[in-house]
Backbone as CSV, one residue per row, in Angstrom:
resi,resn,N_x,N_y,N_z,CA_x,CA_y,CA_z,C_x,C_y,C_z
1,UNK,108.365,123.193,115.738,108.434,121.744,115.906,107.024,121.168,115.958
2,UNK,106.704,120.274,115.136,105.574,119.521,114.945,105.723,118.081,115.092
3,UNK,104.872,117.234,116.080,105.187,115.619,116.118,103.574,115.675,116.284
4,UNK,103.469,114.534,115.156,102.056,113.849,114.871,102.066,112.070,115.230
5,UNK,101.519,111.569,116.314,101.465,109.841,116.863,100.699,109.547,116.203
6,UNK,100.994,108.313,115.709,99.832,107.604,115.176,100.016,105.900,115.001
7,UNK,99.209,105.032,115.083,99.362,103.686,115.538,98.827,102.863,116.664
8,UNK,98.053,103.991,117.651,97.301,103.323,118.566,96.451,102.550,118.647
9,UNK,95.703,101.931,119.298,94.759,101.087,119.184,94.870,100.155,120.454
10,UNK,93.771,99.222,120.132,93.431,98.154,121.112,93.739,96.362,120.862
11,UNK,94.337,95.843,121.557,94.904,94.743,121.384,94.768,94.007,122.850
12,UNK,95.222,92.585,122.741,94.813,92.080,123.543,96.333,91.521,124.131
13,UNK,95.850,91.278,125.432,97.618,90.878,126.179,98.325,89.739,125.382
14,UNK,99.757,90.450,124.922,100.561,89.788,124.585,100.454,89.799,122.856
15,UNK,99.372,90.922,122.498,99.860,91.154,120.758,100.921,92.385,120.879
16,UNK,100.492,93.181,119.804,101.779,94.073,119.432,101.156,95.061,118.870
17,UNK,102.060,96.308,119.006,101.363,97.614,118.399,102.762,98.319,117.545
18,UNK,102.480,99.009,116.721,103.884,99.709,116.347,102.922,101.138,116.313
19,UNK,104.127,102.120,117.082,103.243,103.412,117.230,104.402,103.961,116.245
20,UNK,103.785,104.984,115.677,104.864,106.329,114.949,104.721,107.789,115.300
21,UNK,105.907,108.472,115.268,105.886,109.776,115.416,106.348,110.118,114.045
22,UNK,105.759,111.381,113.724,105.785,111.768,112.665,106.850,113.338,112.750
23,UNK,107.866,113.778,112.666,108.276,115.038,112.735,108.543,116.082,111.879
24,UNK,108.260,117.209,112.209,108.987,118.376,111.126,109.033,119.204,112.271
25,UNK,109.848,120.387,111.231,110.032,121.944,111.574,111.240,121.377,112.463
26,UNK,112.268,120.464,112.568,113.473,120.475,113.409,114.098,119.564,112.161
27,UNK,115.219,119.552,112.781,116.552,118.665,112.245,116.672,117.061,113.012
28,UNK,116.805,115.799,112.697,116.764,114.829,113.612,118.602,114.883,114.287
29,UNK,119.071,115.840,113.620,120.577,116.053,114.054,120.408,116.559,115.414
30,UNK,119.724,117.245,115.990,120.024,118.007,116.525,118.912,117.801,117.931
31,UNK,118.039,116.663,117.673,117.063,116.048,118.947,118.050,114.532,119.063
32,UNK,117.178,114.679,120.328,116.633,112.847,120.922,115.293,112.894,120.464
33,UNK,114.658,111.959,120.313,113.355,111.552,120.275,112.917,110.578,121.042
34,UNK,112.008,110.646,121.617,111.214,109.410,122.670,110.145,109.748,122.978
35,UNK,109.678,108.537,123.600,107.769,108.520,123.788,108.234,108.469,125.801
36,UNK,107.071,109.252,126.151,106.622,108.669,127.162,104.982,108.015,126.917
37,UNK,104.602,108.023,128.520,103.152,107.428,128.288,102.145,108.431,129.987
38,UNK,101.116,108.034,129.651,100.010,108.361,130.923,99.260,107.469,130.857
39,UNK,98.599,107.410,131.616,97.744,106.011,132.192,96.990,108.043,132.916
40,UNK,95.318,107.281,132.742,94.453,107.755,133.419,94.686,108.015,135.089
41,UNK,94.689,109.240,135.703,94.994,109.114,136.881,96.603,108.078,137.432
42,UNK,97.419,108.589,137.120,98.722,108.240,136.475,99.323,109.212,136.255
43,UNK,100.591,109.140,136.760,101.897,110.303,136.302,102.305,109.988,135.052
44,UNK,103.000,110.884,134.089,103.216,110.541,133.344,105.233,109.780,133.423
45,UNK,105.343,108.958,132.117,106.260,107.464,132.816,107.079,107.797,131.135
46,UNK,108.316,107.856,131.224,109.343,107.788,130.328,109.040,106.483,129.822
47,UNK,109.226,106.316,128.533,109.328,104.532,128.043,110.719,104.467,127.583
48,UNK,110.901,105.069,126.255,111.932,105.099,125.272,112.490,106.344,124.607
49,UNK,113.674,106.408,124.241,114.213,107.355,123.340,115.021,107.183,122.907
50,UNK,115.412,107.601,121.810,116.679,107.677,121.060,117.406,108.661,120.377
51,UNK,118.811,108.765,120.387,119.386,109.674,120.185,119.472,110.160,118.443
52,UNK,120.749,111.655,118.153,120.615,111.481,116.742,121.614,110.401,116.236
53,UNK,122.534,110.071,117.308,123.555,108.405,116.974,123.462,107.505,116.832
54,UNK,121.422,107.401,117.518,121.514,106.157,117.207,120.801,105.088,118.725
55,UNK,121.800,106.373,119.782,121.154,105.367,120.880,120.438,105.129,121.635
56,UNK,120.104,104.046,122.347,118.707,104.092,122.560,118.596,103.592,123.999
57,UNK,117.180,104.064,124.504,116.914,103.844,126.156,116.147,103.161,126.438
58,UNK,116.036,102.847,127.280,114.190,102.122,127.914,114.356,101.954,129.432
59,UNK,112.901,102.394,130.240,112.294,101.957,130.958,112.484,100.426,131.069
60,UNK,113.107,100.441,132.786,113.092,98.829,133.240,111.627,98.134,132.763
61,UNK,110.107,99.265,132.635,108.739,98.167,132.492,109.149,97.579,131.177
62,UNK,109.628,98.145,130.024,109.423,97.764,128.939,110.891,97.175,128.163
63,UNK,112.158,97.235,128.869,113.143,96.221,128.171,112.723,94.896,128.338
64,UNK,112.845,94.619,126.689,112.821,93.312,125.654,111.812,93.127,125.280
65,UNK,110.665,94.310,125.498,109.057,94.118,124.856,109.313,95.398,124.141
66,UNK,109.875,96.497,123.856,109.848,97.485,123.095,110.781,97.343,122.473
67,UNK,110.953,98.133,121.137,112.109,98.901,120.308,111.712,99.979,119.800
68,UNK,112.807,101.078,119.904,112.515,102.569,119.150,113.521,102.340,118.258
69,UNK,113.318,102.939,116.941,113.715,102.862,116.113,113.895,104.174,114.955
70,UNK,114.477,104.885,114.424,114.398,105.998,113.607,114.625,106.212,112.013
71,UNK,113.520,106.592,111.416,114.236,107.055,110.006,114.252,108.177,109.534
72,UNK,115.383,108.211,109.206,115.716,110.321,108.983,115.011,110.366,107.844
73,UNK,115.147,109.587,106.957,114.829,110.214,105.749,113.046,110.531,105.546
74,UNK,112.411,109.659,106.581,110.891,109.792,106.741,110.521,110.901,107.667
75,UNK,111.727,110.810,108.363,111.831,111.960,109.693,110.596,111.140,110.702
76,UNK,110.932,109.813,110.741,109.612,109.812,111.736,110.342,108.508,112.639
77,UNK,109.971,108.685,113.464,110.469,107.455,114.677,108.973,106.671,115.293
78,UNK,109.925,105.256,115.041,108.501,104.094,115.479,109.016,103.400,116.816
79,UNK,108.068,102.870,117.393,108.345,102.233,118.681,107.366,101.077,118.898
80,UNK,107.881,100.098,118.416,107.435,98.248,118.566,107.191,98.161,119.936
81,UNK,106.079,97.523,120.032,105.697,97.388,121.255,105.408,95.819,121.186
82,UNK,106.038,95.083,121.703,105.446,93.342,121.909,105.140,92.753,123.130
83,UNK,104.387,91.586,123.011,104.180,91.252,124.543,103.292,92.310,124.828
84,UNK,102.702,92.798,124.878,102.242,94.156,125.757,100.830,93.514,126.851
85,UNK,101.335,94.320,128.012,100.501,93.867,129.377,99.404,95.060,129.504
86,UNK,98.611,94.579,130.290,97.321,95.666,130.663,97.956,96.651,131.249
87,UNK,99.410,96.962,132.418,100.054,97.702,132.342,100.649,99.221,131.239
88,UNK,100.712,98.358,130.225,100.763,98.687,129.670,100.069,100.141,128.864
89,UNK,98.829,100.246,128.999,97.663,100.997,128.306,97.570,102.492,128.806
90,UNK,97.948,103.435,127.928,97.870,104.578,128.357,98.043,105.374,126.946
91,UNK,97.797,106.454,126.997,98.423,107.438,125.952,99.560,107.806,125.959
92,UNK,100.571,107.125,124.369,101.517,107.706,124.217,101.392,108.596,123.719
93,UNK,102.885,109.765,124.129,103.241,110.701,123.751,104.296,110.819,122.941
94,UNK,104.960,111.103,121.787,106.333,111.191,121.102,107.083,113.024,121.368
95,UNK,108.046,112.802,121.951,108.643,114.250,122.354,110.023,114.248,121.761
96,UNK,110.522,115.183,121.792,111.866,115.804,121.800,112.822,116.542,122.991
97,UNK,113.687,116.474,122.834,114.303,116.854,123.597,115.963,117.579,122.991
98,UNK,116.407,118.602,123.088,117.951,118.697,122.436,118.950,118.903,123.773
99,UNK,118.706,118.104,124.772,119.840,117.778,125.192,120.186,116.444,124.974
100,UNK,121.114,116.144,125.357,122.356,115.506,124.936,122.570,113.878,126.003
101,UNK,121.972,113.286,125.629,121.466,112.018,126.205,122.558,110.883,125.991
102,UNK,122.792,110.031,127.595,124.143,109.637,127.991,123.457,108.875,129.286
103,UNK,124.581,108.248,129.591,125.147,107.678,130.606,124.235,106.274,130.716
104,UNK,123.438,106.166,132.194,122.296,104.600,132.248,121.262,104.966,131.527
105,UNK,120.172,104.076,131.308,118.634,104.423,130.985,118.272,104.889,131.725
106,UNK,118.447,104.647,132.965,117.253,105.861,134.358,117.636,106.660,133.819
107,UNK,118.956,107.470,133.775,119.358,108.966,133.679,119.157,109.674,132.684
108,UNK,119.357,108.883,131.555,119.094,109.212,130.169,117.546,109.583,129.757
109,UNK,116.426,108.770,130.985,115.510,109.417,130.635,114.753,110.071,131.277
110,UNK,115.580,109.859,132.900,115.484,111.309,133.693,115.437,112.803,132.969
111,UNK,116.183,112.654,132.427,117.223,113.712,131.624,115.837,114.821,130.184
112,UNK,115.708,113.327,130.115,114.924,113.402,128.615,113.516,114.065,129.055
113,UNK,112.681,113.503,130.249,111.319,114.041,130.740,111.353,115.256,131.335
114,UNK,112.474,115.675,132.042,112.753,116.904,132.904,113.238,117.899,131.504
115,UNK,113.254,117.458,130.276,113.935,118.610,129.465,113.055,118.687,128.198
116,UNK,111.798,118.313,127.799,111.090,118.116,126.716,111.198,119.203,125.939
117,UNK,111.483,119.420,124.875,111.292,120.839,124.135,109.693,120.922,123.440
118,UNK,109.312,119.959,123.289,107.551,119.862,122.539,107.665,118.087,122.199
119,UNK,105.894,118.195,122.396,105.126,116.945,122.301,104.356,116.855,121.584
120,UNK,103.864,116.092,121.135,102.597,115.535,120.325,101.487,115.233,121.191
121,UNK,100.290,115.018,120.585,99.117,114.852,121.066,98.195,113.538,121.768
122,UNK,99.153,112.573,121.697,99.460,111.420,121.780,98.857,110.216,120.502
123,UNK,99.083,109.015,121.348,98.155,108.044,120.797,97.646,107.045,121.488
124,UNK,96.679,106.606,121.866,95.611,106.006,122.990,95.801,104.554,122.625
125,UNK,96.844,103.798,123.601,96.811,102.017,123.680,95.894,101.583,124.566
126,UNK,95.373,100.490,124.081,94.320,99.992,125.029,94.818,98.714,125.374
127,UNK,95.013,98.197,126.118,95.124,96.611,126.210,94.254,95.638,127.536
128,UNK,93.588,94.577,126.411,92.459,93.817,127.307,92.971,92.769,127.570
129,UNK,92.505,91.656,128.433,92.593,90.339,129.104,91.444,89.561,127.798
């Protein structure tokens, strides 16, 4: 399993970023896909994921300023970021996971951080005032 991020950068409060994960060596049948994030001195924080059906999660910080989104045929999953707050700024990560993702968003991405099968290297958001 290989995931390559790319799309980071620096923006200022309240533009927009679209990050991508790039995947091979798996099936999108057979993952979830989602980003978390880190912030410097910072735990690392679930954002988003989505299933191979389709469905999708988020972190209370980021419902109605994010969307994850997937295309099989590129094999790569993007995640719109709008609005974005100085909160915001950390290195994303794009992961996998093959369990089987359900129920609320807490749980679903409880579920998803406690079970990562492999990550990518991230991609570094910056966001200024």
């Amino acid at each position: 399993v290989q995931l390559v991020e790319s799309g980071g950068g620096s923006v200022r409060v309240g533009g927009s970023l679209r990050l991508s994960c790039t995947a091979s060596g798996f099936s999108f049948a057979n993952y979830a896909i989602g980003w978390f994030r880190q912030a410097l001195g910072k735990e690392r924080e679930a954002v988003s994921c989505i299933t191979p059906t389709g469905e999708t999660f988020y972190a209370d910080s980021v419902k109605g300023r994010f969307s994850i989104s997937g295309d099989n045929t590129e094999s790569t999953v993007y995640l719109q970021m709008d609005s974005l707050k100085p909160e915001d700024a950390a290195n994303y990560f794009c992961a996998v996971t093959s369990k089987i993702l359900a129920g609320s968003d807490r749980y679903a991405l409880r579920l998803f951080m406690s079970a990562m099968n492999a990550w990518g290297k991230g991609t570094l958001v910056t966001v200024s005032s």
